[in-house]
C-alpha positions in Angstrom: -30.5 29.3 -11.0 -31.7 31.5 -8.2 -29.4 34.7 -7.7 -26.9 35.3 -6.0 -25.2 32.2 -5.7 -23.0 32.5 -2.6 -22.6 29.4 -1.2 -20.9 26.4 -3.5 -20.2 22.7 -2.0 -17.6 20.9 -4.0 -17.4 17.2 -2.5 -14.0 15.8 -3.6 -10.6 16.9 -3.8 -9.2 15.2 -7.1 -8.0 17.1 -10.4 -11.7 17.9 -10.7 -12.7 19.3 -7.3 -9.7 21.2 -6.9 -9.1 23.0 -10.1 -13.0 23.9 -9.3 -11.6 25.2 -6.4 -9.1 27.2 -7.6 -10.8 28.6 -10.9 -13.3 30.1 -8.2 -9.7 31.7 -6.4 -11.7 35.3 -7.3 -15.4 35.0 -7.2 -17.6 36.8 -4.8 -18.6 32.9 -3.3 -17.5 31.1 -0.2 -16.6 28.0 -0.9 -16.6 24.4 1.2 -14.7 22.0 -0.1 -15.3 18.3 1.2 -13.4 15.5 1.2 -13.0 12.0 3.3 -9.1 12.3 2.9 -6.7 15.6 4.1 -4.8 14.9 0.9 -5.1 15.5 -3.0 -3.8 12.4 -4.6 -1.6 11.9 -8.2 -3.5 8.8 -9.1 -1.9 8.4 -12.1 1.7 7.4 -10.4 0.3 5.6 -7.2 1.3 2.0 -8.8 4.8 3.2 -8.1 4.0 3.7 -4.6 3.4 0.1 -4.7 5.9 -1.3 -6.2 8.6 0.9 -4.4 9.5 3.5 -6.9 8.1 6.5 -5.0 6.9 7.7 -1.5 3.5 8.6 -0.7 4.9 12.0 0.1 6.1 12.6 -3.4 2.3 12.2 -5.0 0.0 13.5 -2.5 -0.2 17.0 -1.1 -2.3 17.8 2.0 -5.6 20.0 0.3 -5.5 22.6 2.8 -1.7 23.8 1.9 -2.5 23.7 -1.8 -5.7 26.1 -0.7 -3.8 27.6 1.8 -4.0 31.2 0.2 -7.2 31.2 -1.5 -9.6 32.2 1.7 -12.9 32.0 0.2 -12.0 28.0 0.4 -13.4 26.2 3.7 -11.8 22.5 3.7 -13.8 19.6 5.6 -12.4 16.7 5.9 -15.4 14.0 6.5 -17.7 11.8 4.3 -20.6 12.8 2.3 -23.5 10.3 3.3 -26.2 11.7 1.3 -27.4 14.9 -0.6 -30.5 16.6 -0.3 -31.6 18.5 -2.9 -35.2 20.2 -1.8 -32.8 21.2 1.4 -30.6 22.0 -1.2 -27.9 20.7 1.4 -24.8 18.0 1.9 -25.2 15.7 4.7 -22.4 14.3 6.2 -21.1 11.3 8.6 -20.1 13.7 11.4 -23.6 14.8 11.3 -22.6 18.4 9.4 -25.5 20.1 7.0 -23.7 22.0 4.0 -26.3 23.9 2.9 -25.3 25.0 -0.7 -26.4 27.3 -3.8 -24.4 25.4 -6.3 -23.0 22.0 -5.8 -20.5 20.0 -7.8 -20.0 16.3 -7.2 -16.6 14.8 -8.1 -16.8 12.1 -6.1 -14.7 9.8 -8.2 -14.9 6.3 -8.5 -13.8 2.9 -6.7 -13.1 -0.7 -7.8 -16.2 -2.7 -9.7 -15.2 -6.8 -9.4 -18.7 -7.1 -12.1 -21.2 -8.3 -9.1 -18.0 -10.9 -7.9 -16.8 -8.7 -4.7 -15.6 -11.8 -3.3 -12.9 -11.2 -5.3 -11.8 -8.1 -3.1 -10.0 -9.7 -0.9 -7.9 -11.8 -3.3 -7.1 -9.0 -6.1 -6.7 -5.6 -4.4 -7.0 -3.0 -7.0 -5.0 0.9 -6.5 -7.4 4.0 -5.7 -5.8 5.3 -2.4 -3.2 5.5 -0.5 -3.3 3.0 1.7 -4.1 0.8 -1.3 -0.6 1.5 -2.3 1.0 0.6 1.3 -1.1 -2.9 1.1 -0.1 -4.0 -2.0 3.5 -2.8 -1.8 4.0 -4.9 1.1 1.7 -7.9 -0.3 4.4 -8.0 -3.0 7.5 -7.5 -0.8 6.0 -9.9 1.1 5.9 -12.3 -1.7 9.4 -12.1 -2.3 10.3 -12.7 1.8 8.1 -16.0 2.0 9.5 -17.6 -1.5 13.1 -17.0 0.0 12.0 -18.8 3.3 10.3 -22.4 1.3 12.4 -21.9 -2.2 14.7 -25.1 -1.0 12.2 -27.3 0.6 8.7 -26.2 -1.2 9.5 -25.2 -4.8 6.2 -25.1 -6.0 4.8 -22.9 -3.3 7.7 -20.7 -4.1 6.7 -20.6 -7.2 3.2 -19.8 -6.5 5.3 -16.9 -4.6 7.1 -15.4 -7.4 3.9 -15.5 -9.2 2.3 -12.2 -10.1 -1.6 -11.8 -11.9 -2.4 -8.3 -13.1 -6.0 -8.2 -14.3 -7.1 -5.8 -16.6 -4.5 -4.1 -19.5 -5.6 -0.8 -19.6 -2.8 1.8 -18.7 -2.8 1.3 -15.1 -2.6 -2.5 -16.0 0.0 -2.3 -18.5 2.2 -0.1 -15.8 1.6 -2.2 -13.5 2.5 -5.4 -14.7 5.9 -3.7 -15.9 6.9 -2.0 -13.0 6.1 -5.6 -11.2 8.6 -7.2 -13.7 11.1 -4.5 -13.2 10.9 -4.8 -9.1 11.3 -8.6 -9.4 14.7 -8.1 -11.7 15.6 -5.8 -9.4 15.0 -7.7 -6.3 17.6 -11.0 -7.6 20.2 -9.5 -6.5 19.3 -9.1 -2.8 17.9 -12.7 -2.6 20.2 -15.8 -1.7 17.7 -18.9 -2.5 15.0 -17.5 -5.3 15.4 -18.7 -8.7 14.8 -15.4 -11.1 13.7 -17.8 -13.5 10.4 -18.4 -11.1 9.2 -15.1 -11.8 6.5 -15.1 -13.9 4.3 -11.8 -14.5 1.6 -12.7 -16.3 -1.4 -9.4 -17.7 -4.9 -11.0 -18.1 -7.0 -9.1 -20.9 -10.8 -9.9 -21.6 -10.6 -7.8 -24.6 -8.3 -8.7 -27.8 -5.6 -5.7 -27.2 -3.7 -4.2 -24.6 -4.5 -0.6 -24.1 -7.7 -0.9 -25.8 -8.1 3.3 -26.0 -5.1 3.9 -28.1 -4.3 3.3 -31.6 -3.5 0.2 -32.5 -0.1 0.6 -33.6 1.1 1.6 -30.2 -1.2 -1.4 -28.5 1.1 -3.9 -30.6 4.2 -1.8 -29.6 3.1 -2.1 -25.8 2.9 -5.8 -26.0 5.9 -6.2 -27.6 7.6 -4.0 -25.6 5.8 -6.1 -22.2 7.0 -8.9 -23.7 10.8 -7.9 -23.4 9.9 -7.3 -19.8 9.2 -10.6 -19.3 5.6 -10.1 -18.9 3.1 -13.1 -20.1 0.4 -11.2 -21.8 -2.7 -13.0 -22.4 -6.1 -11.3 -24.3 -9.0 -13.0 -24.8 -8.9 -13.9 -21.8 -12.0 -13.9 -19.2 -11.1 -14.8 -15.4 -13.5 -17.2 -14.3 -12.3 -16.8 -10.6 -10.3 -15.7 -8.1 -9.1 -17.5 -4.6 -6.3 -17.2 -2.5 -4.4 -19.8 -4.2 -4.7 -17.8 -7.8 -6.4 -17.8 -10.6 -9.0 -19.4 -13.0 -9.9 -18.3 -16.3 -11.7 -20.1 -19.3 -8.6 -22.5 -20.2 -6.4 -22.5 -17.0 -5.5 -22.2 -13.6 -3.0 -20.3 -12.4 -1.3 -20.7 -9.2 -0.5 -17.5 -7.8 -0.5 -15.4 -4.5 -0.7 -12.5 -5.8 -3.3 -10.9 -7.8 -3.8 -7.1 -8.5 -7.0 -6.0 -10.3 -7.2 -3.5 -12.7 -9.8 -4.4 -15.1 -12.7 -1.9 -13.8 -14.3 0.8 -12.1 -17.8 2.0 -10.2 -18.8 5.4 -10.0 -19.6 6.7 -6.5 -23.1 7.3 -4.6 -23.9 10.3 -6.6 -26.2 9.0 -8.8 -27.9 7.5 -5.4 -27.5 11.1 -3.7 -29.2 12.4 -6.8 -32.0 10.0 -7.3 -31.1 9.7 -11.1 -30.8 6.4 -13.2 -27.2 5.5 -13.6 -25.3 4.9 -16.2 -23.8 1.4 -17.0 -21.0 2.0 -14.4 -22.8 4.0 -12.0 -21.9 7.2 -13.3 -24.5 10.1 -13.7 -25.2 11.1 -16.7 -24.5 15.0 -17.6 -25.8 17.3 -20.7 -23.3 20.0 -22.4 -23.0 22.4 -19.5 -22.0 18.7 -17.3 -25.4 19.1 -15.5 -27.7 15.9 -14.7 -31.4 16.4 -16.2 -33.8 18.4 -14.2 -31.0 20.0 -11.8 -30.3 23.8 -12.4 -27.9 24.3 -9.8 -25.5 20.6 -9.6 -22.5 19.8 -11.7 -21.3 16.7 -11.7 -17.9 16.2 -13.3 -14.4 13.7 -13.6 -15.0 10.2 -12.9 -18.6 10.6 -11.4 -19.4 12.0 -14.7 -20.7 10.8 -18.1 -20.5 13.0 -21.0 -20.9 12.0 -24.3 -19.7 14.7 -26.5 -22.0 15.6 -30.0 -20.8 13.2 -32.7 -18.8 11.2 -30.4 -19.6 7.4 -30.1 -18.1 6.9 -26.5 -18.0 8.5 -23.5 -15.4 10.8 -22.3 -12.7 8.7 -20.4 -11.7 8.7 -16.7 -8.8 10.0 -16.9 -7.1 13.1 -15.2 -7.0 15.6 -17.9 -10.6 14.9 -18.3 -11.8 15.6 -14.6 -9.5 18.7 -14.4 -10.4 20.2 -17.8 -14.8 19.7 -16.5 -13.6 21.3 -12.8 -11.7 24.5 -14.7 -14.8 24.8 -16.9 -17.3 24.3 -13.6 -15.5 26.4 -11.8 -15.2 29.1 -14.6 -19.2 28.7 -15.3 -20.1 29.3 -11.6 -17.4 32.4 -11.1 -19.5 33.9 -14.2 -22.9 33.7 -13.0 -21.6 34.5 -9.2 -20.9 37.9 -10.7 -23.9 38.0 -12.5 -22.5 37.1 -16.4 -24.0 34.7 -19.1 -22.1 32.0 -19.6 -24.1 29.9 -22.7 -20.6 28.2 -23.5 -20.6 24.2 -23.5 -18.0 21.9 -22.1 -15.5 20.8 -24.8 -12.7 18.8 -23.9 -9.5 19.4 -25.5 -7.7 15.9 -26.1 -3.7 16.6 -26.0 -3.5 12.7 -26.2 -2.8 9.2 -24.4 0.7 8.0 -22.5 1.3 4.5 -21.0 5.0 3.7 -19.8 5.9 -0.2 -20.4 9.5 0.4 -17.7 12.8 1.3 -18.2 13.2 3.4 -21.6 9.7 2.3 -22.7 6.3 3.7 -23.3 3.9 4.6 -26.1 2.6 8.1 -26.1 -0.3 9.9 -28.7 -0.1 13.7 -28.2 -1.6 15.9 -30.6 -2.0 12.8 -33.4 1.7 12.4 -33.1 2.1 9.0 -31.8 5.8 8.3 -30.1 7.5 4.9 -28.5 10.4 3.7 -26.9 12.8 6.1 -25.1 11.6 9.0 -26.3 7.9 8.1 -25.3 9.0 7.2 -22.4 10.3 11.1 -21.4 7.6 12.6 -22.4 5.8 10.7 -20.4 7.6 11.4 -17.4 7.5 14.6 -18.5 3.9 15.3 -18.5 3.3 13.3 -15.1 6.0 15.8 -13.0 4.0 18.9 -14.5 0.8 17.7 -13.7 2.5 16.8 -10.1 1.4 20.2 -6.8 4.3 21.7 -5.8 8.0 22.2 -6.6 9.2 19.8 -3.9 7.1 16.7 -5.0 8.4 17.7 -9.1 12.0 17.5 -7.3 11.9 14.4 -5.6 10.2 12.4 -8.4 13.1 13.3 -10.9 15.9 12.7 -8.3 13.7 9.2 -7.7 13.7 8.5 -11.1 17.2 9.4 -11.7 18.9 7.6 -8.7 16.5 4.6 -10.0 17.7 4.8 -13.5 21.2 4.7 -12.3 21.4 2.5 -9.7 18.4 0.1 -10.9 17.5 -0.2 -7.3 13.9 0.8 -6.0 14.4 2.6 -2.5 11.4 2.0 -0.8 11.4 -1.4 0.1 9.9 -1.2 3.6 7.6 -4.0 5.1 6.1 -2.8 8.0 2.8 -5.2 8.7 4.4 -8.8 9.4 1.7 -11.1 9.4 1.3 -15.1 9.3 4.0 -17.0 8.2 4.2 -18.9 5.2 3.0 -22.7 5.2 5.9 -24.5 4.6 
């Protein structure tokens, strides 16, 4: 790379872009830091925003006060529409030209319905924010329109209290337990609805739950489900997706509400780029999480895929992932900024795989030791309010927790979109 490098674009403001950010806090380099939302996101908790365990404000944290003291930091807050790389600049929607010495992508990645995105608008899936809000109030709603037909349409209030959750990777396994745990919770508030009604059923393609951790703790999480109330179901390929539910191989199910968590896409960056995607739009990266034939971009978290040497898979998508390749970017570009070799490759360090099932249950593989059941289940907790910015959101998320784990009641039961009512 042409010295000095000065100027560095980091588009995106995940655990990748901003520990980037942050391991540049001393270099000689001014830094611009784009992203289309004001706020850094805790991904990893959002399906509690949804089903009305948390606040938004308790897992997001606007960038510019996390950056607020490191002034070599410039944030943007707009959308990246293309990169040129002979320019060697980011072009954006409000018509801005980053130029850039160094550039790191960690763009992230959205929902992938497998070339059926008419499924969208049945089965949201949970990336943002507003995600959350939607399907929090989708399934609040739910509960309001069974209450109104229960007496005189119990089928359609059946079809009501009927929950899908596609996919059972982590975020579908926690998911479709925190669904169950809402709709317990809910009875008691409700005059008409039979709690027998409520079904949550978890739809697997695959022959496991949690297909990335050891087996042991995939049978313990189904088990576990299973006390929830949850009707898991592997092997099992959906065949469609309407308004009125669900159809896989063997079955319909009437339902009218479906979440989807059963895959991702990559972003534009391999488009930006002009380089051949991986399978799920990702852009492939070497050792030092550079694509082929670019000196001077990094591309890292879930834009990124890394195959480590001797590994047979990919690196996940997961948070540790993205924020261990942005500390090591971040590191590798503070080096050469003040003229340094740095010949060191990317290793990740794996500390390990947590899924909670609900109340007093989870599976957890840290260091090889593999835990379940309560004890799982606060170390899981654990590890999500330290990864969490800021003392006050790591406050309110244990007093949530705790006045939920008291009280068994979630707090944020607020509808605030009314729309259509219910055919009776």
């Amino acid at each position: 790379m042409a010295e000095p490098l000065r100027k560095i674009v980091i588009v995106g403001a995940g655990f990748g872009g901003l520990s980037a950010a942050q391991r540049l806090a001393k270099a000689p380099v001014d830094i611009t830091l784009i992203d289309q939302q004001n706020h850094h996101l805790f991904q990893p908790l959002l399906y509690q925003v949804a089903t009305a365990a948390l606040t938004p404000a308790e897992i997001a944290v606007p960038i510019r006060q996390v950056l607020r003291n490191q002034t070599n930091v410039t944030v943007l807050m707009d959308r990246v529409r293309d990169v040129d790389t002979k320019e060697q600049a980011v072009l954006t929607e409000a018509g801005q030209s980053v130029p850039y010495d160094a550039l790191i992508l960690a763009t992230g990645a959205r929902h992938s319905y497998f070339s059926r995105q008419d499924w969208a608008a049945h089965a949201p899936g949970l990336k943002t924010l507003q995600e959350a809000y939607a399907l929090r109030e989708k399934i609040l709603t739910a509960f309001e329109r069974a209450e109104i037909v229960a007496e005189d349409n119990p089928e359609l209030a059946q079809a009501y209290q009927t929950f899908v959750v596609i996919g059972a990777g982590p975020t579908g396994v926690e998911m479709a337990g925190a669904v169950s745990e809402l709709a317990q919770s809910l009875m008691r508030d409700f005059r008409r609805l039979d709690a027998d009604r409520n079904r949550i059923i978890l739809l697997e393609g695959g022959p496991r739950v949690l297909p990335s951790f050891a087996e042991r703790l995939s049978a313990r999480a189904e088990r576990d489900l299973e006390k929830l109330g949850v009707e898991v179901r592997v092997s099992t390929m959906v065949r469609d997706i309407s308004e009125d539910g669900v159809r896989t191989d063997d079955t319909e199910i009437s339902a009218k509400t479906v979440i989807w968590a059963a895959g991702v896409q990559a972003s534009k960056a391999a488009e930006w780029l002009a380089v051949e995607p991986a399978r799920g739009g990702q852009v492939i990266v070497d050792k030092t999480l550079r694509p082929v034939g670019f000196e001077n971009v990094y591309v890292i978290g879930d834009t990124a895929e890394y195959t480590p040497s001797g590994a047979e898979m990919p690196l996940p998508g997961i948070a540790p992932v993205a924020k261990q390749m942005g500390q090591y970017v971040g590191s590798r570009l503070a080096a050469v900024a003040r003229g340094r070799a740095f010949e060191k490759a990317f290793r990740y360090r794996d500390a390990g795989a947590l899924a909670t099932i609900g109340r007093n249950r989870a599976v957890a593989d840290i260091f090889g030791l593999k835990v379940t059941g309560f004890l799982g289940w606060l170390l899981w907790g654990a590890a999500h309010v330290y990864f969490l910015i800021g003392f006050r959101n790591r406050l309110f998320v244990v007093l949530n927790w705790l006045w939920s784990y008291i009280t068994w009641q979630r707090g944020v039961r607020l509808i605030l979109h009314r729309d259509k009512a219910p055919e009776s």
